[in-house]
TORFI-955362 format. One record per residue (C-alpha): residue number from 1; residue in one letter; x, y, z. Coordinates in nm, 2 decimals. Example, Ala and Ser with C-alpha at 12.3 -4.5 7.8 and 13.67 -1.06 7.14 Angstrom:
% residues 2
<nuse><k>1</k><r>A</r><px>1.23</px><py>-0.45</py><pz>0.78</pz></nuse>
<nuse><k>2</k><r>S</r><px>1.37</px><py>-0.11</py><pz>0.71</pz></nuse>
***
This chain:
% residues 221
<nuse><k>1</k><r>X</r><px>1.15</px><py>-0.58</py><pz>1.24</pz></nuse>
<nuse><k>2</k><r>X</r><px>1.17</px><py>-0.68</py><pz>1.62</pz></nuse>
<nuse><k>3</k><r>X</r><px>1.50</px><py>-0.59</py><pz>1.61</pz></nuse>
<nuse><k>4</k><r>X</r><px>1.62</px><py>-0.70</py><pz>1.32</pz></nuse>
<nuse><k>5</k><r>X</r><px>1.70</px><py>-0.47</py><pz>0.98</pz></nuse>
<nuse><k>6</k><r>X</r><px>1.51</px><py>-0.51</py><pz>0.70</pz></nuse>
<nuse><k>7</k><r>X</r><px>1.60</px><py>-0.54</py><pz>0.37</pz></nuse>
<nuse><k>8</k><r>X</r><px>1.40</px><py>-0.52</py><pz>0.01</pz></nuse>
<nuse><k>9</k><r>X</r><px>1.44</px><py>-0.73</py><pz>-0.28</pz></nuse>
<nuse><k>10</k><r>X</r><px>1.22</px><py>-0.56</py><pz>-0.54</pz></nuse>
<nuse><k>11</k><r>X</r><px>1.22</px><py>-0.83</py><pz>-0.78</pz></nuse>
<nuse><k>12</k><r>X</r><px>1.36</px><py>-1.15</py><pz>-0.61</pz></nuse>
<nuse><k>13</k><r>X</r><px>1.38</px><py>-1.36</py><pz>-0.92</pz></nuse>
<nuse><k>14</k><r>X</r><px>1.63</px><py>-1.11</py><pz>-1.08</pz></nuse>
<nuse><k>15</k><r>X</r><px>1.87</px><py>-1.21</py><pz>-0.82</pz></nuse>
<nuse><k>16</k><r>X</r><px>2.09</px><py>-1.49</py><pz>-0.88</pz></nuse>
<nuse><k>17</k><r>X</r><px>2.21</px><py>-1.70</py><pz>-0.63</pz></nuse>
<nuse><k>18</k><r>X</r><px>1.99</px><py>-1.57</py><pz>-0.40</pz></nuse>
<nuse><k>19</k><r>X</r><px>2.02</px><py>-1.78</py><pz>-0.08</pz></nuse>
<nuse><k>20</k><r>X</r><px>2.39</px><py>-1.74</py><pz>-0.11</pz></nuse>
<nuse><k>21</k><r>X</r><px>2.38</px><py>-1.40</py><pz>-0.10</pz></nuse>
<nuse><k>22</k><r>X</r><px>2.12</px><py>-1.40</py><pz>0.22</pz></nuse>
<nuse><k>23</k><r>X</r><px>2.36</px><py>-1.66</py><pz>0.41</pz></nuse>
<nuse><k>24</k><r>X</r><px>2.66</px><py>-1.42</py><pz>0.34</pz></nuse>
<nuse><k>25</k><r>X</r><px>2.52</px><py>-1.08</py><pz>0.42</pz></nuse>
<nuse><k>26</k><r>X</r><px>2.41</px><py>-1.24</py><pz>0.79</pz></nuse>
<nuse><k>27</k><r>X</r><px>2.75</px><py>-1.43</py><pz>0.83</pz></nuse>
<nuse><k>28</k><r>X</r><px>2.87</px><py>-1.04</py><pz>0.76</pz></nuse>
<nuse><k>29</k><r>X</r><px>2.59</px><py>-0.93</py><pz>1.05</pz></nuse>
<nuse><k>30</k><r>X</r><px>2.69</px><py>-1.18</py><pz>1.29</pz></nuse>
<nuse><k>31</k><r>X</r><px>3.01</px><py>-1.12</py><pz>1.25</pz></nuse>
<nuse><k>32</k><r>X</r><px>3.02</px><py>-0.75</py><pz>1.38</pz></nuse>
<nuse><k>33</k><r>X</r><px>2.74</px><py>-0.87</py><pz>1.61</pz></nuse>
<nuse><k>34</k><r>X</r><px>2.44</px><py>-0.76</py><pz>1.48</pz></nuse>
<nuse><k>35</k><r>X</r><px>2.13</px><py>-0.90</py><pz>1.45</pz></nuse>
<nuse><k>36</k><r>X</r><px>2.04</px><py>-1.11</py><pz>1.10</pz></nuse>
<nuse><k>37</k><r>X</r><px>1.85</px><py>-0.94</py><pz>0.81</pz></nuse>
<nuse><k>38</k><r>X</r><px>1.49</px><py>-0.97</py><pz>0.78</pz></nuse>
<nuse><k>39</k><r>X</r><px>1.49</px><py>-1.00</py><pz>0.43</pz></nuse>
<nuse><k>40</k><r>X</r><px>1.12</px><py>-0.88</py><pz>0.22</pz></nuse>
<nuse><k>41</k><r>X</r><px>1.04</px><py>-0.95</py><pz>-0.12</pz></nuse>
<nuse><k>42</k><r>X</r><px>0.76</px><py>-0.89</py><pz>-0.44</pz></nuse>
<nuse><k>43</k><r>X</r><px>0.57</px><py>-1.18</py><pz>-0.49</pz></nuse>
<nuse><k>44</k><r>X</r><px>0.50</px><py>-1.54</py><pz>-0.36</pz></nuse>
<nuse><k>45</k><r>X</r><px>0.89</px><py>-1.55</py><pz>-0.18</pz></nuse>
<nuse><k>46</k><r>X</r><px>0.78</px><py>-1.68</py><pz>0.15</pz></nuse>
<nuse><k>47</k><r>X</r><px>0.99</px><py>-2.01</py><pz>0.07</pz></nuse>
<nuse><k>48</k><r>X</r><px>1.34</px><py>-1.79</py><pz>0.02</pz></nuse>
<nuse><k>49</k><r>X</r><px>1.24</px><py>-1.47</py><pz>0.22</pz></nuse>
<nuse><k>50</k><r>X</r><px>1.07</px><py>-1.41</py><pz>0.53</pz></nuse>
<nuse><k>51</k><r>X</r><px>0.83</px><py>-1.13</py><pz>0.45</pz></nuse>
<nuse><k>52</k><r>X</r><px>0.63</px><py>-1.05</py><pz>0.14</pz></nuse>
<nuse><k>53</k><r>X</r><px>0.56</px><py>-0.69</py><pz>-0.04</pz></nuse>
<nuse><k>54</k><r>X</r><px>0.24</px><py>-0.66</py><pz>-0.20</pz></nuse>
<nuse><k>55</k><r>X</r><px>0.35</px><py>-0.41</py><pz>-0.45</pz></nuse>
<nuse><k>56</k><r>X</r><px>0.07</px><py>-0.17</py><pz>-0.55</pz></nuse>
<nuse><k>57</k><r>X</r><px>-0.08</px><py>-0.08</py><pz>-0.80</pz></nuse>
<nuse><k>58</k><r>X</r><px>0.08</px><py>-0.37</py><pz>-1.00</pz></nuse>
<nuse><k>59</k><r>X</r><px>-0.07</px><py>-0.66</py><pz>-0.79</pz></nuse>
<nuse><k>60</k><r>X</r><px>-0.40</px><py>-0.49</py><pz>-0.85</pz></nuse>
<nuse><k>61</k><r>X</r><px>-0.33</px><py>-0.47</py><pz>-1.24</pz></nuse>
<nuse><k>62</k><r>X</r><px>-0.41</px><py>-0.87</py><pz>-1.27</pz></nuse>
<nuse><k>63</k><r>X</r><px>-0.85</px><py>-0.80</py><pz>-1.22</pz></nuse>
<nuse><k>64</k><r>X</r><px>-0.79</px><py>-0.59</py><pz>-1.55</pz></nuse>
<nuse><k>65</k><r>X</r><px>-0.60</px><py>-0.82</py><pz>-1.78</pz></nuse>
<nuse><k>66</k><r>X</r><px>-0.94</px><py>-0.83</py><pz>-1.98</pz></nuse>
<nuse><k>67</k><r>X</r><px>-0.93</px><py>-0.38</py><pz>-2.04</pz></nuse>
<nuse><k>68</k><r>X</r><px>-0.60</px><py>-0.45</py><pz>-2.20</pz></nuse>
<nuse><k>69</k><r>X</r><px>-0.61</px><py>-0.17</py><pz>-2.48</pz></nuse>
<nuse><k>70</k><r>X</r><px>-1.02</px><py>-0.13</py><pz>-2.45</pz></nuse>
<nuse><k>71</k><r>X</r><px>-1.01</px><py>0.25</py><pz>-2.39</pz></nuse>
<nuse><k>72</k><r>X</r><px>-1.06</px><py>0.52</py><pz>-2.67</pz></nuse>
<nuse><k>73</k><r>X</r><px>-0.68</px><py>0.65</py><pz>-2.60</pz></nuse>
<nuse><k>74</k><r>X</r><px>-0.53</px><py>0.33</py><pz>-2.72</pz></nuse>
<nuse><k>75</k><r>X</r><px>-0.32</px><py>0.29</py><pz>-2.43</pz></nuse>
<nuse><k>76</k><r>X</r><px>-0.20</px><py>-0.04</py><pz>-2.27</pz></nuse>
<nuse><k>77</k><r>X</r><px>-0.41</px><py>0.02</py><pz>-1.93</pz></nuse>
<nuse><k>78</k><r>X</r><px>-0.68</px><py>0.29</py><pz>-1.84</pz></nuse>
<nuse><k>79</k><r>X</r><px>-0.80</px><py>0.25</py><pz>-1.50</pz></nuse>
<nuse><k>80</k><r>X</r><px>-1.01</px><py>0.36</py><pz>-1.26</pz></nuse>
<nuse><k>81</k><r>X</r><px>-0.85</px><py>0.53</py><pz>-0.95</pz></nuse>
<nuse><k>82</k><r>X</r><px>-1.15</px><py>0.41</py><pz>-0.72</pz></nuse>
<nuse><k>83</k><r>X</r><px>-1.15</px><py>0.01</py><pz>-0.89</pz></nuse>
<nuse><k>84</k><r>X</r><px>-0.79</px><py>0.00</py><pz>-0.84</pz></nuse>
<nuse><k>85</k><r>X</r><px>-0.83</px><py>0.10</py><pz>-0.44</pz></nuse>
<nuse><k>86</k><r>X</r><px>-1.10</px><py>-0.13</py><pz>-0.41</pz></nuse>
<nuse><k>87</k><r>X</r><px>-0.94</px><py>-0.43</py><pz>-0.56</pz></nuse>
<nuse><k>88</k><r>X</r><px>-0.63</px><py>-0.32</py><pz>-0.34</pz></nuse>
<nuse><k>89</k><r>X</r><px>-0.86</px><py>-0.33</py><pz>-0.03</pz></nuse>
<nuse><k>90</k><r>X</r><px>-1.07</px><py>-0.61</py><pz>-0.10</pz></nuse>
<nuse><k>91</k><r>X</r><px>-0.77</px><py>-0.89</py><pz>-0.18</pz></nuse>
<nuse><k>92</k><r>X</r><px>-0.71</px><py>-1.18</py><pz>0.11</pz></nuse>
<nuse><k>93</k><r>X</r><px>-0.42</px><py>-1.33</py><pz>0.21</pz></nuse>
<nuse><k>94</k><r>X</r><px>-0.34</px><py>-1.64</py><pz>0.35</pz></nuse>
<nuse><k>95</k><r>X</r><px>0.03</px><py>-1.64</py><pz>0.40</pz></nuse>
<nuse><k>96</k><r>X</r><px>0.21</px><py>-1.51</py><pz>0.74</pz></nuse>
<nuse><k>97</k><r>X</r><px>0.44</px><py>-1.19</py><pz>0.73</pz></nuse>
<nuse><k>98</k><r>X</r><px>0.24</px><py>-1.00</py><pz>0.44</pz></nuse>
<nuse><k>99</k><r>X</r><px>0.33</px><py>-0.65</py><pz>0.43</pz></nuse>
<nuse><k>100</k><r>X</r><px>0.05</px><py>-0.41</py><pz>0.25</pz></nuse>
<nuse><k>101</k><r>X</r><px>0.11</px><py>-0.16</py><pz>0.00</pz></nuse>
<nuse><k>102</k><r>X</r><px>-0.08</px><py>0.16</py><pz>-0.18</pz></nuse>
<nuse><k>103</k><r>X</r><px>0.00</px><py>0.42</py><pz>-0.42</pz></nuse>
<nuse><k>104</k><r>X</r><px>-0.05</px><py>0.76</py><pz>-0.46</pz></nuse>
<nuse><k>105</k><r>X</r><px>-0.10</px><py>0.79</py><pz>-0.86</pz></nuse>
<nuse><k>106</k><r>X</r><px>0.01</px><py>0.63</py><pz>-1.16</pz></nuse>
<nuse><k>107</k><r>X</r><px>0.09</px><py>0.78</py><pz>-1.49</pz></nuse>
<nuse><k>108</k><r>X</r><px>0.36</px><py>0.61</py><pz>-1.70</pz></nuse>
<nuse><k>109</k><r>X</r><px>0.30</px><py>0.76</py><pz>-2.06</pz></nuse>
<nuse><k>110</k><r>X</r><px>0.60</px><py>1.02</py><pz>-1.96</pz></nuse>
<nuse><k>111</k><r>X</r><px>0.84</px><py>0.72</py><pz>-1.98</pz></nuse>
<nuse><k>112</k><r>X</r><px>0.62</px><py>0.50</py><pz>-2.20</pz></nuse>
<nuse><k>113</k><r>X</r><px>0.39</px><py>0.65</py><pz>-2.44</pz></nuse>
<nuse><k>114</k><r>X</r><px>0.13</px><py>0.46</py><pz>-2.58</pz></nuse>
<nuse><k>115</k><r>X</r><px>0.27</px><py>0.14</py><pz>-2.42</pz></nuse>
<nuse><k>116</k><r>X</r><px>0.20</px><py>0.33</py><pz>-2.09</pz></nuse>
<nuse><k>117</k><r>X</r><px>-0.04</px><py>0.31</py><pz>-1.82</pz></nuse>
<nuse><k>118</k><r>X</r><px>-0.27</px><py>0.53</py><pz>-1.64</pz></nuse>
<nuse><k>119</k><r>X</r><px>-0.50</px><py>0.53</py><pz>-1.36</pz></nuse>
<nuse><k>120</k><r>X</r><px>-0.68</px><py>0.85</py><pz>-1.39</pz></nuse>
<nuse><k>121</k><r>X</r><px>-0.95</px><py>1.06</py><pz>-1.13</pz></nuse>
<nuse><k>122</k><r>X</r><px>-0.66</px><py>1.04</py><pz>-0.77</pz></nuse>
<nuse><k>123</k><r>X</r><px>-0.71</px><py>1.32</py><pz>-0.57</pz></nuse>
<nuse><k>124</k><r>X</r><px>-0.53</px><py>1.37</py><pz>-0.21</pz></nuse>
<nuse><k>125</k><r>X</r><px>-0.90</px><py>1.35</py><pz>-0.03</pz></nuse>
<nuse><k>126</k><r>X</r><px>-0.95</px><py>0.98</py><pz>-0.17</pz></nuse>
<nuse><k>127</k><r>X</r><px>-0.57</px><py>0.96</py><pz>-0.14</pz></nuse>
<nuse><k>128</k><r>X</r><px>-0.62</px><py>1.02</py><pz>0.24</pz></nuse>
<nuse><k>129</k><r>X</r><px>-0.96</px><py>0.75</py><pz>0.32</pz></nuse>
<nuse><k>130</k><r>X</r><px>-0.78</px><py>0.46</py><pz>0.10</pz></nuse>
<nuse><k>131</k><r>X</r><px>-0.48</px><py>0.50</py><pz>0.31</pz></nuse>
<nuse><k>132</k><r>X</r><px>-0.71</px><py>0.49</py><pz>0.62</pz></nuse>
<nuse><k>133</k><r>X</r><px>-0.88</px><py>0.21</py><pz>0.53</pz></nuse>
<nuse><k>134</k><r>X</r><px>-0.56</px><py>0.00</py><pz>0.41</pz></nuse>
<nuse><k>135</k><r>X</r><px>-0.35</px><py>0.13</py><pz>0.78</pz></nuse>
<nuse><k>136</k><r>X</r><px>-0.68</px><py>-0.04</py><pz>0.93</pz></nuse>
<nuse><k>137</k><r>X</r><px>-0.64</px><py>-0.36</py><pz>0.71</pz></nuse>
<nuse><k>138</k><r>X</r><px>-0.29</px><py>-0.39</py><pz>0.82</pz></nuse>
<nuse><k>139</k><r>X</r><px>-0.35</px><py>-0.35</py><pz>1.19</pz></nuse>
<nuse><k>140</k><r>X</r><px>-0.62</px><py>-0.64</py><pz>1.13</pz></nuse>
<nuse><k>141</k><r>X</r><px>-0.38</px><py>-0.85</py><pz>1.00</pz></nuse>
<nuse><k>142</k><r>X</r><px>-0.13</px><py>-0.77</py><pz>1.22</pz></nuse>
<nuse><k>143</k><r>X</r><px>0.10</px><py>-0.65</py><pz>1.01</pz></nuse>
<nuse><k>144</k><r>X</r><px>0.34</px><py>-0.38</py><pz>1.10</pz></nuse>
<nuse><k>145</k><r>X</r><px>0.44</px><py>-0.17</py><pz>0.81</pz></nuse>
<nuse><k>146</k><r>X</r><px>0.27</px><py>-0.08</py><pz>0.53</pz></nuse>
<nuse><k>147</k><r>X</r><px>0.48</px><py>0.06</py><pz>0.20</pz></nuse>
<nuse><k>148</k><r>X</r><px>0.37</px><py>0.34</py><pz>-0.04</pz></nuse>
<nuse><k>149</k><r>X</r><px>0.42</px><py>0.37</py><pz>-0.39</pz></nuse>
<nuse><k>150</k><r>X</r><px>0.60</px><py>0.63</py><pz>-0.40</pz></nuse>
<nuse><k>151</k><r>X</r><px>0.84</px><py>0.89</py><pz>-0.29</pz></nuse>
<nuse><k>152</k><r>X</r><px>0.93</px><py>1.07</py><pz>-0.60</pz></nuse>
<nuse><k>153</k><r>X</r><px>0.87</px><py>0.83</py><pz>-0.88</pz></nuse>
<nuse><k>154</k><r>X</r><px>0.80</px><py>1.11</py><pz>-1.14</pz></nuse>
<nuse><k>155</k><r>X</r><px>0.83</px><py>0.90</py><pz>-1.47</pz></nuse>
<nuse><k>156</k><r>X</r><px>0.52</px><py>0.70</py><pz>-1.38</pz></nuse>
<nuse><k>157</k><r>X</r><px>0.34</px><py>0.94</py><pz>-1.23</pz></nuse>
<nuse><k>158</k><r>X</r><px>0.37</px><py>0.81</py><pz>-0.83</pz></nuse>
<nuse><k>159</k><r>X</r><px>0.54</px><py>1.09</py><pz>-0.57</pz></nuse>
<nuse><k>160</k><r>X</r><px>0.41</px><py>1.24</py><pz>-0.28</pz></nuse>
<nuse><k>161</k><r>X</r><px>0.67</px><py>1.46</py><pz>-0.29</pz></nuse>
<nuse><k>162</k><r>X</r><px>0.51</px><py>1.83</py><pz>-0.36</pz></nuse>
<nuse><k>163</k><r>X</r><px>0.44</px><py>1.92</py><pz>-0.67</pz></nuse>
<nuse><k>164</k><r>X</r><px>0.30</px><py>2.25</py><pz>-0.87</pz></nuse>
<nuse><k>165</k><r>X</r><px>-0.08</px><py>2.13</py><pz>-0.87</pz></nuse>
<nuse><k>166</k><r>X</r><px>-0.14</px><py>1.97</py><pz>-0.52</pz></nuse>
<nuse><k>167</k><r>X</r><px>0.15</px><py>2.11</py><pz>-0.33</pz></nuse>
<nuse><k>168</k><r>X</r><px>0.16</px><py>1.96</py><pz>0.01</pz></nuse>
<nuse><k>169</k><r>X</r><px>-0.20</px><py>1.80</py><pz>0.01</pz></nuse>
<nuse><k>170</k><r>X</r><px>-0.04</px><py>1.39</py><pz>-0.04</pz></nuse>
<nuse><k>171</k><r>X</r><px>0.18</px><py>1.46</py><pz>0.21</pz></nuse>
<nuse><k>172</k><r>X</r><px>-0.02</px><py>1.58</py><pz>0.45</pz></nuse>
<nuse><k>173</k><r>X</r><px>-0.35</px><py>1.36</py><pz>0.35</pz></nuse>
<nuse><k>174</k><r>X</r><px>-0.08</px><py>1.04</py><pz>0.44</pz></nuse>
<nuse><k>175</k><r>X</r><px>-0.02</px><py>1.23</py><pz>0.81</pz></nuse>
<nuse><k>176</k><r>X</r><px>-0.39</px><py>1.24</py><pz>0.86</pz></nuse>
<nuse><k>177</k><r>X</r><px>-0.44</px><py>0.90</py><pz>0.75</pz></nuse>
<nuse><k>178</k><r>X</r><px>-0.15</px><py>0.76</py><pz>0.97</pz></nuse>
<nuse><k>179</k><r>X</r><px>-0.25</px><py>0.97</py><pz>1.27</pz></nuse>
<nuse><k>180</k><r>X</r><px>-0.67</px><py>0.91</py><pz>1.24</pz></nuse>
<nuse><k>181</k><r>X</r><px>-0.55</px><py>0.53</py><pz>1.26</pz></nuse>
<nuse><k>182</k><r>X</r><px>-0.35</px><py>0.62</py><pz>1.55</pz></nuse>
<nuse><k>183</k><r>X</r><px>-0.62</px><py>0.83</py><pz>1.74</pz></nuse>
<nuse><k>184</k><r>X</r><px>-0.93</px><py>0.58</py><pz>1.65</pz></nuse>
<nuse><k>185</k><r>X</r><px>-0.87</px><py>0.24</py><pz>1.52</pz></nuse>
<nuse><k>186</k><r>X</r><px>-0.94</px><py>0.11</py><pz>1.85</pz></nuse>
<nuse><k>187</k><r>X</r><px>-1.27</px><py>0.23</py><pz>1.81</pz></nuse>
<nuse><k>188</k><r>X</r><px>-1.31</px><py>0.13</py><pz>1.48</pz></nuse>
<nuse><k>189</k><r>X</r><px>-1.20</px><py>-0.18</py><pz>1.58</pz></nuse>
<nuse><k>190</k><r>X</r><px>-1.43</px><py>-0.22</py><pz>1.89</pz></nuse>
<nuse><k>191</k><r>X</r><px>-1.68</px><py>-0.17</py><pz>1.54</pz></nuse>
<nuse><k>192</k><r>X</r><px>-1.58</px><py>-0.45</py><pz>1.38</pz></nuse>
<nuse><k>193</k><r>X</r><px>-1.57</px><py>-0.65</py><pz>1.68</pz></nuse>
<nuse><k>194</k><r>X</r><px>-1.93</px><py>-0.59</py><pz>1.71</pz></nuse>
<nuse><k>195</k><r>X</r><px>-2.03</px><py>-0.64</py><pz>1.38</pz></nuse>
<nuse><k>196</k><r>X</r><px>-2.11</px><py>-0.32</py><pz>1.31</pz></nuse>
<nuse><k>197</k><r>X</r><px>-1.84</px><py>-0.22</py><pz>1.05</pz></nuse>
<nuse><k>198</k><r>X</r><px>-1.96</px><py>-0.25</py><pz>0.71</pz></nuse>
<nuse><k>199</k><r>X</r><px>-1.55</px><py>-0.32</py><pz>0.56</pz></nuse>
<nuse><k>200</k><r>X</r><px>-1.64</px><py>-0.17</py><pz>0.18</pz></nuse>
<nuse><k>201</k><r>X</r><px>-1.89</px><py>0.16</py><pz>0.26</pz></nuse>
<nuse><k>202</k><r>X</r><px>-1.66</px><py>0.39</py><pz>0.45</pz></nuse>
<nuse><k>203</k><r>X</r><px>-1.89</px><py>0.67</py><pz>0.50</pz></nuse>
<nuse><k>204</k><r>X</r><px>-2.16</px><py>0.44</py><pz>0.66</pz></nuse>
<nuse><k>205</k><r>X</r><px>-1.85</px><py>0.28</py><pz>0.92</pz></nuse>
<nuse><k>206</k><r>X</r><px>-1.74</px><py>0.67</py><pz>0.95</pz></nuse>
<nuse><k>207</k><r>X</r><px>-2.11</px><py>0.72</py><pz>1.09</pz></nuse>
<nuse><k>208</k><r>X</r><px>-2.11</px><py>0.41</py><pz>1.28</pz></nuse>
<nuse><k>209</k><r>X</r><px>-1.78</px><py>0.48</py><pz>1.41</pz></nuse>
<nuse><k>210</k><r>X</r><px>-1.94</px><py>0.82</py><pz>1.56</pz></nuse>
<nuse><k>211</k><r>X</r><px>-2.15</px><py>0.69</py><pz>1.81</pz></nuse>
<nuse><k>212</k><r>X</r><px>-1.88</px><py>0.50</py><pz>1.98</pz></nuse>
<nuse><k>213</k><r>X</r><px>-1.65</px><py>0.82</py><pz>2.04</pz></nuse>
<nuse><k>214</k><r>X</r><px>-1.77</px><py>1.22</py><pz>1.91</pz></nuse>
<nuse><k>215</k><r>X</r><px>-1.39</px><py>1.27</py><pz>1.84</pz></nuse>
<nuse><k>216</k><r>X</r><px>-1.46</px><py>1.17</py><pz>1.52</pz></nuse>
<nuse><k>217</k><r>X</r><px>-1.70</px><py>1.46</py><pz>1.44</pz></nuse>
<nuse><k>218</k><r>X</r><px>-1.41</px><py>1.68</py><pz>1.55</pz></nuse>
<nuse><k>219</k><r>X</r><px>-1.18</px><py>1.52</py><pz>1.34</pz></nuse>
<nuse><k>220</k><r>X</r><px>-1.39</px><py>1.53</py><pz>1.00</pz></nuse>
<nuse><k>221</k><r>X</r><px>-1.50</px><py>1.87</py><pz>1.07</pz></nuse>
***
């Protein structure tokens, strides 16, 4: 980040003697002369680190606490794919340096069992428009990355690396997320500028969007 390499604590509390640690590894930087670590962490760390991961879907989990075990499979979580996004999509933040997060699935009965979690009806197509709309929440915010969950976390059920069933389709639904962003957020942005964008009915904003540049009917063609 602006020059700087970054490095991820996924659970900052685990780590004892945190600060230390931080002041040595840069003492270690500036001593080969590099630059200092921008250091990113889960959870409310902006008083130790200087960046914060909202890590998805487990941030989301808290709106559920309440459908704890109510689902006829007996299972600790059974979720909505669509409520999960939306609570994803729909959260604020009032802290600097926030760095966004989705997920491509989530299936953790493999390593769990009953004591597992699932968030069932994902497909790559819904995969592809949460994506878009969470790339144009972070350009909103300003915020330069945004992290997915995951590569290839098979246990629980979160890879978009190719698998017998969808193949390529996450893969290449994140590439035409990332470059729709690319090609048209300054449009849709002009949109919300203007009021026009309606943040939580995509396919209305999609329509909206289309009057301000036909490249979109190209694109969803």
């Amino acid at each position: 980040k602006d020059g700087h390499p970054i490095f991820i604590f996924f659970v900052p509390s685990d780590v004892g003697h945190l600060n230390e640690m931080k002041d040595y590894w840069n003492q270690l930087m500036e001593k080969e002369n590099m630059p200092s670590i921008y250091f990113i962490g889960r959870g409310d760390t902006q008083e130790i680190l200087e960046g914060t991961l909202i890590h998805e879907p487990i941030d989301a989990w808290e709106a559920f606490r309440e459908e704890i075990y109510q689902n006829t499979y007996g299972l600790y979580y059974f979720l909505d794919y669509d409520e999960v996004w939306e609570r994803i999509l729909k959260k604020n933040y009032v802290q600097k340096d926030v760095f966004l997060g989705g997920f491509v699935n989530f299936d953790s009965t493999p390593r769990r069992g009953k004591n597992g979690k699932v968030i069932y009806g994902g497909a790559p197509e819904k995969f592809k428009e949460y994506m878009i709309r969470l790339f144009l929440k972070a350009r909103r915010m300003e915020s330069e990355f945004v992290f997915v969950n995951a590569w290839n976390e098979w246990g629980e059920g979160m890879y978009l690396e190719p698998d017998v069933k969808w193949g390529f389709q996450y893969l290449e639904a994140l590439k035409a997320a990332k470059e729709f962003v690319e090609d048209y957020g300054d449009v849709v942005e002009d949109s919300w500028s203007d009021n026009f964008f309606i943040e939580d009915r995509f396919d209305e904003n999609l329509i909206i969007a289309d009057k301000k540049s036909e490249r979109y009917r190209g694109y969803w063609k």
